[in-house]
N, C-alpha and C positions, 0 to 999 in steps of 0.2 A: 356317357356316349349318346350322342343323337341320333333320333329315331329314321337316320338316312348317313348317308354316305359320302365323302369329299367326292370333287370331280376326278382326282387321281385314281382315288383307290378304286372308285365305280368303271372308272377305263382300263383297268389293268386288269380287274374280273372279266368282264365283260369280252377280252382280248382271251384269257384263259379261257375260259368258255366255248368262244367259239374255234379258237384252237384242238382242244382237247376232244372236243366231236370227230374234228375229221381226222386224227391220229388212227395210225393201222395195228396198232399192238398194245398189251397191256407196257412191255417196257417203256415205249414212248411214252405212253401216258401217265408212268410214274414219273420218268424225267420232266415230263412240263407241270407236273402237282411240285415235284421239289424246286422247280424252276419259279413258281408264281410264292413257295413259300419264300424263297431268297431277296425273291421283290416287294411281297408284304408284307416280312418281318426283316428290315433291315439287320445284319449286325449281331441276330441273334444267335446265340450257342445251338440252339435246335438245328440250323444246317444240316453241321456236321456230322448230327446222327444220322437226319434222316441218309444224310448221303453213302456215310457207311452202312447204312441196314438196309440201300437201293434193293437186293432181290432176297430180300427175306421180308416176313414179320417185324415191324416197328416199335419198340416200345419206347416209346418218347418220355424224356423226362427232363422236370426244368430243372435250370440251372442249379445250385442250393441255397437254401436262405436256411433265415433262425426259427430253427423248432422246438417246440415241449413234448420233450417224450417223443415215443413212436408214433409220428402222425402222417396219413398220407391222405391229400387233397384226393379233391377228385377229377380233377382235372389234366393231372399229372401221371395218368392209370392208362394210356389208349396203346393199343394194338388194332395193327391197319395192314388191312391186308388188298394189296390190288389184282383187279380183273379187269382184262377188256369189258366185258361185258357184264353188269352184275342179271339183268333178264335172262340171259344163255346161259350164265355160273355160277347163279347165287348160291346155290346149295352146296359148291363143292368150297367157297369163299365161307360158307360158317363152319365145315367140316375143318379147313385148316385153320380159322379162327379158334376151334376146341384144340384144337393140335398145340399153338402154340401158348395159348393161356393155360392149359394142364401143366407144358413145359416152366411157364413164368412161376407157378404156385409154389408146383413140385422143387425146383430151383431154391426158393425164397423160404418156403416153411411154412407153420404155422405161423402167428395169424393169418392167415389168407385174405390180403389189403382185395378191395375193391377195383378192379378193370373195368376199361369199358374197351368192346371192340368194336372195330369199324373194318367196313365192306365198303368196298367204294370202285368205280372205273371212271373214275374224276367227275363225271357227271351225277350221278346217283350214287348218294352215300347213305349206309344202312348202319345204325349204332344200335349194339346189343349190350346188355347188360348179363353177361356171364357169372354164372352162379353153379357151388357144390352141395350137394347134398348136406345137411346140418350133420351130420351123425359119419363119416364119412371119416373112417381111421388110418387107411391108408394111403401114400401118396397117390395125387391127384393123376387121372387117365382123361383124355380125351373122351371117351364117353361115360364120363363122372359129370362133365362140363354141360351146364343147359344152357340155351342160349334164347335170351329173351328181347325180342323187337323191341326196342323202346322208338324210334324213328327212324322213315325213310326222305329222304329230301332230294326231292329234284330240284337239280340248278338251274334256272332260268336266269332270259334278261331281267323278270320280273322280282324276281325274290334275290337277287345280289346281296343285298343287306343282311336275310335271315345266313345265306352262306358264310358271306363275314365272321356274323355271330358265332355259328356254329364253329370256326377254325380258331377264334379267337378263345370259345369258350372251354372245350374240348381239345382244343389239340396245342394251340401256340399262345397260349395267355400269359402275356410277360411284363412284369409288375402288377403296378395298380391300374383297376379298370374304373373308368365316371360310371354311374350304379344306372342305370337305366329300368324301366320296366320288363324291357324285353330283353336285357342282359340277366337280368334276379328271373325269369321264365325259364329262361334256357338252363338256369343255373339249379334252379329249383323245383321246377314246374314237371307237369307229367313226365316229359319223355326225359326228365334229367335222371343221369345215375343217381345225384343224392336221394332223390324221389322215391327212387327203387329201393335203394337201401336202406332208408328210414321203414319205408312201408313195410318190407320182407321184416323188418327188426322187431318193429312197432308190432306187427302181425303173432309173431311169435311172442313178446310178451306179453299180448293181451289175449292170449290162450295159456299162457302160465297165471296170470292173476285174475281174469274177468271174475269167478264166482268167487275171490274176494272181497270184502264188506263194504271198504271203501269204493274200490273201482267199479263194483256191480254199483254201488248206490250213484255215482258222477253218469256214467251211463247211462244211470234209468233218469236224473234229474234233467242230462241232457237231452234223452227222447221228451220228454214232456214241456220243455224248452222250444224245441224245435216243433213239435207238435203246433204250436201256437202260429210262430211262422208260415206253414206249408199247409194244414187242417189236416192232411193224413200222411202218412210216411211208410215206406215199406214193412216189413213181418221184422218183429224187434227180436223175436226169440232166437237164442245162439242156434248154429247149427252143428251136427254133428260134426265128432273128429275135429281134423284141421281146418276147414272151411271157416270163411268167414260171411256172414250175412251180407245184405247192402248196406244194413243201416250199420253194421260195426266197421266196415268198411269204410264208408262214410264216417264216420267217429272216430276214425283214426288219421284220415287225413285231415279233419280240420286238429286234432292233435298235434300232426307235422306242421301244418303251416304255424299256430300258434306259438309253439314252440322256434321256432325259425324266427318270426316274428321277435320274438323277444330275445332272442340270440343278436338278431340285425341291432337292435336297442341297445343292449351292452357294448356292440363294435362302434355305433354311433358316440355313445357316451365316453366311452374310455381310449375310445381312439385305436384301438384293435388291442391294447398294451396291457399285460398286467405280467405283474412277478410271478404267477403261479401257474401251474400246470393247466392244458387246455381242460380236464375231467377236474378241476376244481372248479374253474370257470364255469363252466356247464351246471355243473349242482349249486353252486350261488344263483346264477341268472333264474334257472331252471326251480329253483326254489320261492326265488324270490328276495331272499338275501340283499344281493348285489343291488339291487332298485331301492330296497328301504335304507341299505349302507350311504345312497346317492340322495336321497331324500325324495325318491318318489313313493308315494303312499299307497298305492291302488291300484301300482299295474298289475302287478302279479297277486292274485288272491287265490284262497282255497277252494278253485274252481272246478268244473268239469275235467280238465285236462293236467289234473294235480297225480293224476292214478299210476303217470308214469316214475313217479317220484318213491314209489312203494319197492322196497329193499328189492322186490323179486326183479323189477323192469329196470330198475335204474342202472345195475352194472351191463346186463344185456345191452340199454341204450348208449350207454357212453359212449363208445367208438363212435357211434355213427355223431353224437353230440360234436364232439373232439376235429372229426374231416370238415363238418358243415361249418365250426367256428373259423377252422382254418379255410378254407373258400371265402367267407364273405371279408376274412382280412384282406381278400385284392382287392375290395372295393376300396375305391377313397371316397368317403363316404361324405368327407369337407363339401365335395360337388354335390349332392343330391336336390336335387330338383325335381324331382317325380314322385308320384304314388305309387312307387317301385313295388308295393307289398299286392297292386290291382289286379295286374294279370293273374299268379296264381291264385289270389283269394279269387277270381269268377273262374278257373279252371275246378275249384275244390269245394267251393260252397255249397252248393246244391245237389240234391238227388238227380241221381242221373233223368228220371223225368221233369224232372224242373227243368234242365240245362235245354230240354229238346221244344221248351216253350218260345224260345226266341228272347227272356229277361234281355233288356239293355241297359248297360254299366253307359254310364256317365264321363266322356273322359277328360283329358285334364284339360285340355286347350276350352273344352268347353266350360267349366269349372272358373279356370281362371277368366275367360271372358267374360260369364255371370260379377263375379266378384268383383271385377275391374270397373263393372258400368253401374255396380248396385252401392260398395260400399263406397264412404269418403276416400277422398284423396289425403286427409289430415284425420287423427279422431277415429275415435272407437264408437260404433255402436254395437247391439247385442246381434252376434250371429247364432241360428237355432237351426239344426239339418235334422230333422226329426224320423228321420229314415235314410241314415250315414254310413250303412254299407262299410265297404275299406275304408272310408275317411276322406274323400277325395273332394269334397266339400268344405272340410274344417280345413286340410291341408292349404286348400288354397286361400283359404279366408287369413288363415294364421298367418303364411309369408308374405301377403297384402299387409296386413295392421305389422308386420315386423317391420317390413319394408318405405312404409310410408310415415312411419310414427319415429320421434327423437327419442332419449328420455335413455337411461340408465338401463343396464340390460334387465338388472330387477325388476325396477317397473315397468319393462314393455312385457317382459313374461306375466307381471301379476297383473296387466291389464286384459290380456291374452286369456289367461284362465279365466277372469269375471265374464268375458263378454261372448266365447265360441264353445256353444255349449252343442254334443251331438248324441244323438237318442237313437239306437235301432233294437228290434225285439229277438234278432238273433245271434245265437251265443257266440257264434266266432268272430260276427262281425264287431261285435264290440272289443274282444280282442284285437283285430285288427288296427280299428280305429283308433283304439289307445295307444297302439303302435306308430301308427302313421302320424298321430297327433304331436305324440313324443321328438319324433321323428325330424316332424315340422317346424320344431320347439330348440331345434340342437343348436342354434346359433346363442340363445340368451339363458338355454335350463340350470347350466352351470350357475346361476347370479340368484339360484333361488336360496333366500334366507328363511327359509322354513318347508316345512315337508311337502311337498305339489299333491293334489290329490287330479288327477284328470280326468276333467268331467263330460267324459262320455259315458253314457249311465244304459242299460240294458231294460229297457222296457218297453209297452206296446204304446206308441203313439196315436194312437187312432180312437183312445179311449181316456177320457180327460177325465181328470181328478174329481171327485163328488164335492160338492160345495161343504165345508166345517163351518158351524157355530159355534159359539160357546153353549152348554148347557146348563141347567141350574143344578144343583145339589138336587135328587131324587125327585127329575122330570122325568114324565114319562115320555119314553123313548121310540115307545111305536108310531107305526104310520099312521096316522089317522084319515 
């Protein structure tokens, strides 16, 4: 999807928009919400629900496709609840949001699938991520239910696109979506359900295993990692109880993304398909398996982010594993064109006082215009990004030398690995990179006749190799 709007669809918001301001009631203003869905989602099965659930709570749900096991996207979870006004009613719009997600829970049983609810008086829409208490035995009660802001979004002329997004992502996503930057944001990025649900996950099993041997030691290898990066970082030591520090906090989001990351890889390589259960898929990718089965050698190693893999976190993670592989299957991932993996890696990278320094990411129009005027039009020479970030540098070098070179998919890939080589000294970004590089790679990887090792390498560029000599047998070795 591109980062803007046809002229249709941007007239037919634009028309809702300023319709639905000057509407006198909430009914009105549901009628012109299911009126603009009618007109933006031609043909679609969604109508009809929303039409019969006009003066109740909505739970929307898409049509049916083929699933593995019990699996529920996230996309496919929303209750929406309208007000004239959410400024003058917002409080009583999350009280009946707890009302009626207690009822969906209570209804459906344990497992208790992932909702998201939404507030809205067609202009101003507020999506919460509704959550039970872990320990919670008896059926769910409206004040069991918490309700947590993940976004409020005002609709303007200006922001029609992100609107788009949001109805597209959240509420009427039908089929496959072209993978965008700011589609993989919405999808994954702070204010997404999946976001919430990995983190709440992720949060609790690394308060089951942190003083574990392995996990304590990936933690302490990555503060000392990251150290190097930033020169100082927040207070490392856990905190009491439930709480989690910043910096474990920070360590577990770039956990998520990681993870995500290499989930995206398996959906690119395999094409979303496999015979086996989504919680097998997950534990090969997620191991690293599935990458050495395809012949790549070095995505996945026995890294920082390996702690989730330990008996205690892994069944806890699975579910959340399981929804996020089925979401990124909407993607047709055949289209990608972007360094879709950018936006949330600069959402998640940084300590939160990093973030508030102003860093500026690189983006891709700029990327690719460097590329376009630096490298040949025919012919490979050596590309070096020696502080590669998400990858958005390699990315655009790789589908230059794809694009512009002949030659057998083999050898445009093994020309590709000799000559784009990308270096950063922090830990996730090198995950990233590998990702994005791979990524980059999806059109010739298949044609590799031997294992790819991807060389983007994790180290501090600023600091050049000491000069080697040969020595003689029993020189002496000191400085003189």
């Amino acid at each position: 999807m591109a980062e803007s709007l046809d002229s249709s669809t941007k007239q037919l918001l634009s028309e809702y928009l300023r319709e639905i301001r000057a509407l006198p009631n909430e009914a009105a203003k549901t009628h012109r919400f299911v009126a603009l869905v009618g007109q933006a989602f031609p043909g679609s099965a969604i109508i009809s629900k929303l039409t019969a659930g006009i003066e109740k709570a909505i739970r929307i749900q898409l049509p049916e496709r083929a699933k593995r096991g019990h699996i529920d996207s996230y996309f496919g979870n929303a209750v929406i609840e309208f007000e004239y006004s959410i400024k003058a009613t917002g409080a009583v719009a999350e009280e009946q949001l707890r009302e009626h997600c207690s009822g969906v829970w209570a209804k459906e049983g344990k497992p208790y699938r992932p909702l998201m609810a939404v507030a809205s008086d067609g202009v101003v829409w507020r999506t919460y991520r509704p959550s039970l208490p872990s320990n919670l035995e008896e059926p769910p009660k409206p004040g069991d239910v918490t309700m947590e802001l993940l976004r409020e979004l005002t609709v303007t002329d200006s922001n029609l696109f992100d609107f788009y997004l949001f109805l597209n992502t959240l509420l009427f996503r039908m089929g496959q979506v072209i993978p965008s930057a700011g589609q993989f944001r919405q999808d994954f990025g702070k204010e997404s359900l999946a976001y919430g649900d990995a983190m709440e996950t992720l949060g609790m099993a690394w308060h089951r295993t942190r003083e574990e041997k392995e996990p304590d030691l990936a933690y302490r290898n990555w503060q000392r990692y990251l150290a190097v990066t930033y020169g100082s970082l927040p207070a490392a030591a856990s905190a009491e109880g439930q709480e989690l520090t910043e910096l474990e906090d920070l360590f577990l989001k770039h956990t998520y993304l990681a993870s995500v990351a290499r989930l995206m890889i398996w959906a690119s390589i395999s094409g979303g398909k496999s015979a086996k259960p989504y919680a097998e898929v997950a534990d090969s990718v997620l191991s690293g398996e599935f990458f050495l089965a395809v012949g790549l050698a070095n995505l996945v190693e026995d890294d920082f982010f390996q702690w989730i893999r330990s008996s205690t976190a892994s069944g806890m993670l699975r579910p959340v594993w399981e929804r996020i592989i089925a979401q990124i299957e909407t993607y047709d991932l055949s289209r990608l064109d972007q360094d879709v993996l950018k936006g949330v890696y600069q959402e998640l990278v940084d300590p939160k006082d990093r973030r508030d320094l102003g860093e500026y990411y690189t983006p891709d129009w700029l990327c690719e215009r460097v590329v376009s005027e630096l490298l040949p039009k025919a012919g490979y020479v050596k590309v070096l990004d020696p502080a590669c970030g998400s990858g958005s540098f390699l990315r655009a070098a790789i589908t230059h030398f794809l694009e512009h070179n002949t030659g057998s998919d083999a050898e445009r890939l093994q020309r590709v690995l000799e000559h784009v080589v990308g270096i950063d000294v922090h830990p996730l970004a090198v995950n990233i990179a590998k990702a994005t590089y791979v990524l980059a790679l999806a059109p010739v990887i298949q044609a590799a006749k031997r294992p790819v090792s991807v060389p983007v390498y994790m180290a501090d560029s600023l600091f050049l190799p000491s000069e080697v000599r040969q020595m003689t047998l029993h020189e002496d070795v000191r400085v003189r």
